[in-house]
C-alpha positions, -999 to +999 in steps of 0.1 A: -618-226-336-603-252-311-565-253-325-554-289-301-513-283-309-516-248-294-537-262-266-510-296-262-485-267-262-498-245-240-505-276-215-469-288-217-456-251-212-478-249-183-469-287-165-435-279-174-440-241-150-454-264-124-427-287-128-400-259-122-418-242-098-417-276-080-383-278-084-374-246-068-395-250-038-368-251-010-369-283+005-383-289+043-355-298+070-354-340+080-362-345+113-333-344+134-318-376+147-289-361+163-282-324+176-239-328+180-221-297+198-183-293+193-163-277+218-132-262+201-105-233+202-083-219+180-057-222+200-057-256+202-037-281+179-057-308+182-089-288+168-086-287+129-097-321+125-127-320+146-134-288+133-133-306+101-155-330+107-185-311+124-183-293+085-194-327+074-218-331+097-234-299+090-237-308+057-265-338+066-300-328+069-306-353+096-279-337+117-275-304+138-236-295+143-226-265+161-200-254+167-188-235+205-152-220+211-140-217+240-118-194+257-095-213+279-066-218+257-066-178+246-035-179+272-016-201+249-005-170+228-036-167+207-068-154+214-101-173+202-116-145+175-151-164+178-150-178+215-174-168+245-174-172+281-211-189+281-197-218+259-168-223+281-192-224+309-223-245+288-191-270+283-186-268+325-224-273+334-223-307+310-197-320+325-212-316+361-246-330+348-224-361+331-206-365+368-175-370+350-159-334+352-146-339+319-135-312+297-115-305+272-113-298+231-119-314+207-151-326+229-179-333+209-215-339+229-241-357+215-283-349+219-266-330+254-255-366+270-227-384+256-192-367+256-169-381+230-134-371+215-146-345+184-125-360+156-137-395+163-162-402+139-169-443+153-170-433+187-195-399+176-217-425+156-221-447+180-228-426+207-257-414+180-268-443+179-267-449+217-285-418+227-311-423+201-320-454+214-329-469+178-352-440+168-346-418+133-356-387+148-354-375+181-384-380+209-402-347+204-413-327+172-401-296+171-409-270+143-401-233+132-418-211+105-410-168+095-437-146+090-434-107+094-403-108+111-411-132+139-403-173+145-431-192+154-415-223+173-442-253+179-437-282+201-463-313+196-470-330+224-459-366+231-476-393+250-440-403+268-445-387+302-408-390+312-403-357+293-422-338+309-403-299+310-376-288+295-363-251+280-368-241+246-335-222+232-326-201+199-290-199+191-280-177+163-253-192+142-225-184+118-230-208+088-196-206+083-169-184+095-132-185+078-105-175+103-070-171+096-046-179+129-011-158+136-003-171+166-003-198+188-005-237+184-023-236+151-002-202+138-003-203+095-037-225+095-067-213+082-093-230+094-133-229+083-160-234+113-194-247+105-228-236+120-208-215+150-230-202+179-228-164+184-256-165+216-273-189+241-313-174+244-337-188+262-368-188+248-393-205+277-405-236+292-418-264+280-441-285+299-451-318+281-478-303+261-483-289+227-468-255+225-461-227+202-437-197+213-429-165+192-393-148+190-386-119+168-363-133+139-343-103+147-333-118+180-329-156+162-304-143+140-287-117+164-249-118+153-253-147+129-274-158+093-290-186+111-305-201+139-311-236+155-337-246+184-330-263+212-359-283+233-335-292+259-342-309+298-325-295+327-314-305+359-307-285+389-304-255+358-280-280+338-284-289+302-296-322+302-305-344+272-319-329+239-354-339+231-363-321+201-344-295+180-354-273+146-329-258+121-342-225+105-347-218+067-314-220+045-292-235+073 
């Protein structure tokens, strides 16, 4: 016998699984508009509040924020638990692409072109909005997907021919990395870093085309929980401007 309540039942159950199911499907990533890299130390006093606000930043979909200590203040009478020669020198090789020789911390650079003061959210906006040239997203699509322990990267291809190469990167990051300071400058903070970079790898080049590159997740994640990538021009082996960027699942 056709019993319609059990059947009504059974349907809303069933929408209602869908629904929930739904629900708990983790969300895909924006697009990026805006990759933003802090340079910081803790050892330096004027840090906490850039450090601050690159946790806020991480915190918007649209937006990758990393964050890379640097070991040039360890002399100061504490030494950087989280820094690394590589950023130090990443922070160098921008400056010499820029012209400008600047460097110094807070420095926060924006899609790897515009150098700004890190706890300056107006002059980090506009220089977002600068470097983005109007656009929500930047210039080339750039996504990442797990299966069976590898990262697939793909790179679609774009019609603008002025990006034409670049280097694809994986950086495994700290989501968030709580540090305690004894000494120096900032001795009796603790301070919480967002999204910090534990390693630089290059993954390949890019040339203009559509593209898809492999990495074993091992590798994406060495030293961290998460990873970002970096489609990233270069000139005369300097980091140039960001043209497309992916965060992984759960960061």
């Amino acid at each position: 016998m056709f019993d319609s309540g059990t059947m009504a039942s059974r349907l809303t159950l069933t929408l209602a699984a869908l629904g929930l199911a739904a629900f708990l499907q983790p969300a895909l990533a924006d697009p990026p508009r805006a990759v933003v890299e802090l340079f910081t130390s803790q050892g330096c006093s004027s840090c906490p509040p850039a450090d601050e606000l690159l946790v806020e930043y991480s915190r918007q979909p649209d937006i990758i924020a990393l964050s890379l200590p640097v070991n040039y203040w360890d002399y100061l009478g504490w030494k950087d638990t989280l820094a690394h020669v590589a950023f130090t020198e990443r922070q160098k090789a921008y400056a010499h692409s820029r012209s400008d020789r600047q460097v110094f911390t807070p420095q926060m650079i924006v899609n790897g072109k515009k150098s700004c003061i890190g706890s300056d959210r107006n002059q980090i906006e506009k220089a977002i909005q600068a470097t983005s040239k109007g656009s929500r997203t930047l210039p080339v699509n750039v996504t990442v997907h797990e299966q069976n322990g590898r990262v697939a990267i793909v790179v679609e291809e774009t019609p603008d021919t002025m990006h034409r190469a670049a280097e694809l990167w994986v950086l495994p990051v700290l989501k968030a990395q709580t540090v305690p300071i004894e000494r120096g400058e900032n001795r009796g903070k603790t301070i919480t870093y967002a999204n910090v970079v534990r390693g630089l790898n290059r993954v390949g080049e890019w040339l203009g085309g559509s593209a898809r590159f492999e990495v074993p997740l091992e590798t994406a994640r060495s030293g961290g929980d998460a990873y970002v990538v970096l489609l990233q021009s270069t000139d005369s082996a300097r980091p140039g401007i960001i043209l497309g960027a992916a965060k992984g699942p759960g960061l």
